[in-house]
N, C-alpha and C positions, 0 to 999 in steps of 0.2 A: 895364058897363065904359065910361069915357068913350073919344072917340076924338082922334087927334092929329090937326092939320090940315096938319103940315109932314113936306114930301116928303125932307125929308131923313131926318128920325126915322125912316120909315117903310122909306125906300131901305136907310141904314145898317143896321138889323134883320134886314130882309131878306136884307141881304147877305153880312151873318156868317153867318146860319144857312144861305144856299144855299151857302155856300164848303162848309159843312162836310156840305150833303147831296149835294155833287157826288164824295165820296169813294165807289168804285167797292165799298169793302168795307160802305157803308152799307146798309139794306134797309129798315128801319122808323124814324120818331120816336114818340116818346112824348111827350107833353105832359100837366105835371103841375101841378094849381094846384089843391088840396084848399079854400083858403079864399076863392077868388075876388077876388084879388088883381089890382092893377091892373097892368099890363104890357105893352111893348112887344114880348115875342117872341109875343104871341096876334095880330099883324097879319098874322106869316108863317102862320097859321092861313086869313085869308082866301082865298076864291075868285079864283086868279088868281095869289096869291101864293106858292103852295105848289107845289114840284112833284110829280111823278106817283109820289113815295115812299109808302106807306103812313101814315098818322096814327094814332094812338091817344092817347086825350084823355081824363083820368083830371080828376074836379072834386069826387071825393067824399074830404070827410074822416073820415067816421066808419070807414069798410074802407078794404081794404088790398088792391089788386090783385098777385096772385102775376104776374107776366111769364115767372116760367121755364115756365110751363106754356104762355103763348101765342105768346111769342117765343125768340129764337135769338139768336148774335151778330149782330153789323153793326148795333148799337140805339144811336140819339141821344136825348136825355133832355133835353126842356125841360126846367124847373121857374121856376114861377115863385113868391116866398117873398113876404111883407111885410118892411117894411123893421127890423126887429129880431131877436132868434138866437129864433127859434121852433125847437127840439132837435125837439120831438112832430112837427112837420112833417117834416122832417131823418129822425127815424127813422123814418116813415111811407114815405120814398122811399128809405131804404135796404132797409126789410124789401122793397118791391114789387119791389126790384132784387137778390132773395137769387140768387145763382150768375149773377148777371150784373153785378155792380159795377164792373167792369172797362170798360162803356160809356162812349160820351160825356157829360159830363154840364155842360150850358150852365145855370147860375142865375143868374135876373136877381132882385136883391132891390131892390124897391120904396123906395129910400132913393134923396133929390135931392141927396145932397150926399156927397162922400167922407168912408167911416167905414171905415179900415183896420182897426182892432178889431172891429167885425163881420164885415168881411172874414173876419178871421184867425180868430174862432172856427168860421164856419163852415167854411171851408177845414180848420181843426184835425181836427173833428167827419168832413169825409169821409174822411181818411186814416186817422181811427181805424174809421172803418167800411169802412176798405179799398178805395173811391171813388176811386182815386188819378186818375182821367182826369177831374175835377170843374174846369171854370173859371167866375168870379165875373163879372159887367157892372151895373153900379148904374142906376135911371133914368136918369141924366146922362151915357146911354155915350153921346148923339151930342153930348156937350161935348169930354168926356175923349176918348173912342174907348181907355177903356182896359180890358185886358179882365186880368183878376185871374186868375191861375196858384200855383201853388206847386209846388216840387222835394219829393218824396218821403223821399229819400233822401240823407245819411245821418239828417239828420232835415228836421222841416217847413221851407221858406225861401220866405217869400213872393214871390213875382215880378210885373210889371205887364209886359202888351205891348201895345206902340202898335198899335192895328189898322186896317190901310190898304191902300192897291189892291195892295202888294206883300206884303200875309200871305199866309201855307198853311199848310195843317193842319199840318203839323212841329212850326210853331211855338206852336201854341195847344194841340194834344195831342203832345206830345213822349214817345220809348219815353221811360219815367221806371225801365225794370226791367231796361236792355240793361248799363246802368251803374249800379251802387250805389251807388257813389261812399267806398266804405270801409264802407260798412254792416255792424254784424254781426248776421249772421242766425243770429238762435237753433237750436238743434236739440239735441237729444237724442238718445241712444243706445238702442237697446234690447237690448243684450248679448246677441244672439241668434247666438252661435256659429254659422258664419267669419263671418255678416254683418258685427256689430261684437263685436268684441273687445279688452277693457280688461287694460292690462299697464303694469308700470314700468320703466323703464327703467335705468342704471346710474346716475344721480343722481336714481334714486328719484321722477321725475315720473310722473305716468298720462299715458300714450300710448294712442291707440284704433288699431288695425287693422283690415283688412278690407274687401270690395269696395262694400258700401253705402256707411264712410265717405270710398273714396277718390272714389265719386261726390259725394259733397258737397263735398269738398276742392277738387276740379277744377269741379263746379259755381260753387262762388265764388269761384272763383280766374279764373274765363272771364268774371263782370260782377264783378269789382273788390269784393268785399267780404268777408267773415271771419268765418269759423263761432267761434258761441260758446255753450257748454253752460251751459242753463238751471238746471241742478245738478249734483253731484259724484255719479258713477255709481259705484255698489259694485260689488265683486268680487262677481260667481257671484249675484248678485241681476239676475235678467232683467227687464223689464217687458214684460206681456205687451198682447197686441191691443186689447183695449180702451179700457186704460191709455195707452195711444199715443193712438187716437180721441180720449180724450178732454183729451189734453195739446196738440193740435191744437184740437180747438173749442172750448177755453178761450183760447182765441188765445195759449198760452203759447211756442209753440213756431211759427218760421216754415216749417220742415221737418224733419219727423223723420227721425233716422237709420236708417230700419224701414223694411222693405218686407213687404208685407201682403197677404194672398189677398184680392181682390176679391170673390169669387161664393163665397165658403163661409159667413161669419157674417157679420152684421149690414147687411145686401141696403140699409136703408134710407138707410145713412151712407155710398153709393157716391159722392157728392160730396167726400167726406173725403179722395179720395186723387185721387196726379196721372197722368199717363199712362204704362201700365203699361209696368215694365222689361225684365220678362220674362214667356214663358208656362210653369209646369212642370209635371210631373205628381207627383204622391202616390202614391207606391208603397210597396214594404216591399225593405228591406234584408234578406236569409238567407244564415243560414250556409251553407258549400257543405258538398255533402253527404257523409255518413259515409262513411269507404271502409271496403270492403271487410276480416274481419277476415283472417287467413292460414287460418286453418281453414274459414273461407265461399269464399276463391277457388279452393279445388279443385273446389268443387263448383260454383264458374262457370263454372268452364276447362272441364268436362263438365258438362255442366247437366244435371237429370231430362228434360227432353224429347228429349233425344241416347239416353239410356238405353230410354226409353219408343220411340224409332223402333227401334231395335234389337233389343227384344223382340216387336214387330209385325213386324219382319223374318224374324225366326230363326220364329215360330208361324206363321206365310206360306209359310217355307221348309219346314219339315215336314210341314203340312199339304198341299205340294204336292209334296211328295219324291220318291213314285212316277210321276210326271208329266213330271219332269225325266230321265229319263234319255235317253234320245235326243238334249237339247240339255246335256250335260255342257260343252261349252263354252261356249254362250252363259252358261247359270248362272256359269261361273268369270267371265267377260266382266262381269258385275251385280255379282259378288261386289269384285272389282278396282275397279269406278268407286266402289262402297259403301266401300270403305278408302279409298279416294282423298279424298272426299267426307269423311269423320268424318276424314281427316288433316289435311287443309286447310284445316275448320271448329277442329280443335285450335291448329295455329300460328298461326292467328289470332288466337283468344285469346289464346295466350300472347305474342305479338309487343305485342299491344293494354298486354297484363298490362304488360310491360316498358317499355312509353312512357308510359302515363297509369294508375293507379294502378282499379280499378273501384270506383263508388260506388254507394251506394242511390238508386232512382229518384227524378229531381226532383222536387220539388215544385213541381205547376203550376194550382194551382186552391186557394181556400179550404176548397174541403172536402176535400185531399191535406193541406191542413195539418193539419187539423184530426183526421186522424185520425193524426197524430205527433203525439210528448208537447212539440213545439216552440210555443212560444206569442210571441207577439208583443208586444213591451213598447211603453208609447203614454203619451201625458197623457190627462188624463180631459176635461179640455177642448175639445181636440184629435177628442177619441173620439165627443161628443155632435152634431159637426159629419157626420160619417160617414152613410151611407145606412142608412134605418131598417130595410130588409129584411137588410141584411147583419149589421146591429148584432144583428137578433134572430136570423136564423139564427147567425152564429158566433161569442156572446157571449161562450164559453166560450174561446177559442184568444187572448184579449188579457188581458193582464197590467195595470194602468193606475195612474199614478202623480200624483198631485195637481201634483209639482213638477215643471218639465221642467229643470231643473239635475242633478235623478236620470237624465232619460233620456239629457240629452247627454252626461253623465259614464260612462255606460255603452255609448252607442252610440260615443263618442271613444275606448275604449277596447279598442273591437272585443269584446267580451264574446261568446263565441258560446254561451251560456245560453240567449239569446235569438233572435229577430229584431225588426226594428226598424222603425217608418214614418222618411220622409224623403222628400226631395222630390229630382227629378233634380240640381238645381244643387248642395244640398249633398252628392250623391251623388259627384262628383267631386270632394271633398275626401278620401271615405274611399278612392274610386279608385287618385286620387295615392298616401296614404299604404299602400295592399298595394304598389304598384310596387315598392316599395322591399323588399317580401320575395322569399321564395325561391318562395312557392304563398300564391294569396290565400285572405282568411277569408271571404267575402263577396262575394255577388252580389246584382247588383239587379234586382228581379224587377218585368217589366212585366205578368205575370198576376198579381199579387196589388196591382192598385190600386184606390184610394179616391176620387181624382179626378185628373181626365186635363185640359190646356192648361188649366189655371187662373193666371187672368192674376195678377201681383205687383205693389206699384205702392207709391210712398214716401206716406208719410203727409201729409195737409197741411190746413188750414186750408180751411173748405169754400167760402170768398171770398177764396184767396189771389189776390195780384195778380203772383205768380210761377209761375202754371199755366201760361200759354203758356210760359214763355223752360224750363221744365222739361221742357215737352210736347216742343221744338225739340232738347233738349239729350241727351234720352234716346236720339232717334231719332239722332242725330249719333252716341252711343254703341254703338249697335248696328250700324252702318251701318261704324263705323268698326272694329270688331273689340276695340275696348278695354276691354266687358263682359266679354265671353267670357275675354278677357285674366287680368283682376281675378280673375274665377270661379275660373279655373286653378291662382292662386297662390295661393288658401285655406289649400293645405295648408303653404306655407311661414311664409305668416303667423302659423298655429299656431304652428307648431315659434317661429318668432321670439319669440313671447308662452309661452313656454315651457310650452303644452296639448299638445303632441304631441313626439315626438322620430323622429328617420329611424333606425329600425332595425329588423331581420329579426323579424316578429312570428309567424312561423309558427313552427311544431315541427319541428325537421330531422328529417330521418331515418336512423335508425340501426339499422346493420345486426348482426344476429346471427343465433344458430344458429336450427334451427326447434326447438319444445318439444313435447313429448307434447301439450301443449294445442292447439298450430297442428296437428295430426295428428291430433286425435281424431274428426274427420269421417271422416278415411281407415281410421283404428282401426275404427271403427261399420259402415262398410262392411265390410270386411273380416272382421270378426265376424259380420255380418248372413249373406254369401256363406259363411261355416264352418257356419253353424248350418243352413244351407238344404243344404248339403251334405252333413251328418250327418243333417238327415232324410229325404233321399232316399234314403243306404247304407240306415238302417232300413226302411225302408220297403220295399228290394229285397230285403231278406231276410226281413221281416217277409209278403210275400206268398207265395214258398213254403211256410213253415211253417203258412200259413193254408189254401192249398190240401191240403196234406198233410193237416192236423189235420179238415178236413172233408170228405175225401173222393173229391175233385175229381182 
């Protein structure tokens, strides 16, 4: 590398790059120059010249240094190019800069003379690789002192800034993402009922609801710019998890309208998504439990273990019969608290009977489900993500359906056939929608989960240049109560898109007489007690005639 002999070139160089490593968010530079290119920003390299920032100095072109593996943010990016559009170099320091593109990035291209055409194509080239913090300086910066920019947004616009003892960083790396400037930012829907839900209206447009896309709505509506669908979304056609991944890393989409379990499928494409929205858990929605039929509550109102103490009583009491007589009162004393006691254990029940209806014992464990004919209805895709010990113990108690348009149409519907997975956020949609009955159908059960705080998080581009202002944006939402908000009015949304409607979905009750049938416990007893008492008469009689006939 030749060297320059004028203190100016050398000052000037210097000074741009100390401006910009005097930034308190800086930590490291990177210095790039694969084909050993002649340039003015290797001076700031010398001893002397550089301050006490870290350097990392990259001169090989045939690899490709990964940086996310050895750096972090706060990274400045020499590079230094030849003076024509070398793409293979370009993409060499965008691959070395994959989840970190969003750094500073200073190129000086080895051109003595202004050539705004290669300017502009390289400039073109970082924004298409999502580079947007990229500024241009030619050999001839200490003529010009001009340092090459471009505006992002709504599309590329070249810019030049004088650079003199009165720049800062604002103006050489400016937020290019706090403003969009009318940009429309693509996205997609993934009709994942409440999230987003597709309806028309009364002049027959598609309108989307739902608290996913009132976050993007409000997301672009806070940096100036305009959600716009990459395609016409069908009715009851959902797109599922991967399908999203991969409508993001086809750079087709700038944010998807989808929020997505981070830590259940595909661990490798954790870059794929932005900072999570929410954390929920995966549990199962169940029917609540059978009551009681009228012929089972007589024998709850008395239970066999009330029957079985008072047959220990009375064989207690006879067997100590002859025992008792001296204390005929205290016995009467035991016998009074014993009524007392089977009285008071009775209006309870019955008091209990007349407030809340009696049901069959919850179900609180997979293997209480499992041994009721109730099964659990699920996607199959959904089901393979699941823990392998519980998949193989209780392979039997899920029901599983290729489509989940089957399951949301029957979990929307309250079907108690079944029970159902869901996740707590959509769990208070079906919340909302019992309020509105008389007795709800469904509870949500936190002992029958699959996964517990599993973070959510919207779809994105795995070098999006809109991670932070999303990362700032979500915390503002949650901070601010206006998730939670969103979440709440799921159920209205429905009703609005016309999947749900507000009315009384339980079974009233209606009263009538009682039937031989609600009595036949009492019937059976009572026959039981005749037939026990007809073999006793015999039996009193049948013992004299035995003593007589033998003798005795």
């Amino acid at each position: 590398m030749s060297r320059r002999n004028s203190s100016l070139t050398e000052g000037l160089y210097t000074r741009l790059v100390s401006l910009l490593s005097r930034s308190p968010q800086l930590r490291t530079i990177f210095y790039y120059n694969p084909d050993g290119s002649d340039c003015h920003l290797e001076e700031y390299l010398r001893p002397g010249a550089a301050s006490d920032i870290p350097l990392f100095i990259w001169r090989s072109v045939r690899t490709v240094v990964q940086l996310n593996g050895l750096l972090n943010e706060g990274l400045l990016v020499l590079a230094c190019l030849p003076g024509v559009h070398r793409e293979d170099l370009l993409r060499g320091l965008s691959n070395s800069l994959r989840y970190l593109r969003q750094a500073w990035l200073l190129i000086e291209l080895a051109a003595n003379h202004d050539d705004d055409k290669l300017v502009a194509k390289v400039l073109e080239f970082c924004l298409r690789m999502e580079m947007i913090n990229a500024d241009v300086v030619l050999s001839n910066f200490e003529e010009t002192r001009i340092v090459y920019g471009f505006d992002a947004y709504p599309r590329l616009s070249l810019r030049k800034h004088f650079f003199g003892s009165d720049s800062a960083i604002s103006n050489l790396y400016p937020d290019k993402v706090m403003n969009l400037n009318g940009y429309q930012l693509r996205t997609m829907p993934d009709l994942s009922e409440p999230n987003t839900l597709l309806y028309y209206d009364q002049q027959g447009r598609p309108q989307i609801l739902g608290y996913v896309w009132n976050m993007l709505v409000e997301f672009a509506r806070k940096h100036n710019a305009h959600l716009q669908m990459i395609g016409q979304p069908v009715q009851g056609k959902t797109l599922s998890h991967i399908q999203m991944l991969d409508l993001a890393s086809d750079g087709r989409v700038d944010v998807a309208a989808s929020v997505q379990p981070i830590s259940m499928r595909y661990l490798d494409r954790y870059h794929e998504y932005a900072y999570p929205v929410h954390c929920a858990s995966w549990c199962t929605m169940l029917p609540m439990e059978r009551e009681l039929e009228i012929s089972e509550v007589f024998s709850w109102t008395v239970p066999a273990k009330t029957f079985t103490l008072l047959l220990l009583l009375w064989l207690l009491h006879e067997f100590l019969r002859g025992r008792w007589l001296r204390h005929r009162r205290l016995q009467a004393l035991g016998w009074l608290i014993l009524v007392t006691l089977l009285t008071a254990n009775y209006q309870g029940r019955l008091l209990s009977l007349l407030v809340s209806a009696p049901t069959d014992p919850p179900i609180d464990s997979f293997q209480a489900l499992a041994n009721t004919k109730l099964h659990i209805f699920g996607v199959r895709s959904e089901y393979a993500a699941y823990d392998f010990d519980m998949r193989t113990r209780f392979a039997s108690i899920f029901r599983l359906s290729n489509l989940a348009s089957e399951l949301i149409q029957l979990r929307n519907s309250l079907n108690t056939s079944f029970a159902y997975t869901v996740t707590n956020t959509k769990w208070q949609l079906y919340a909302e929608q019992q309020s509105h009955s008389s007795r709800p159908l469904f509870r949500y059960s936190t002992d029958l989960c699959y996964y517990e705080m599993v973070p959510f998080a919207l779809v994105i581009p795995e070098n999006s240049p809109h991670r932070p202002t999303l990362h700032h944006f979500m915390l503002q939402l949650g901070e601010s109560g206006l998730f939670d908000h969103w979440v709440d009015r799921s159920f209205y949304y429905m009703v609005q898109a016309g999947r749900l409607h507000i009315r009384d979905l339980s079974e009233g009750r209606h009263i009538q007489s009682l039937s031989g049938e609600d009595l036949a416990n009492v019937f059976l007893c009572y026959g039981v007690c005749v037939l026990i008492s007809l073999l006793v008469f015999v039996c009193e009689q049948l013992v004299p005639l035995a003593k007589s006939w033998l003798g005795f």
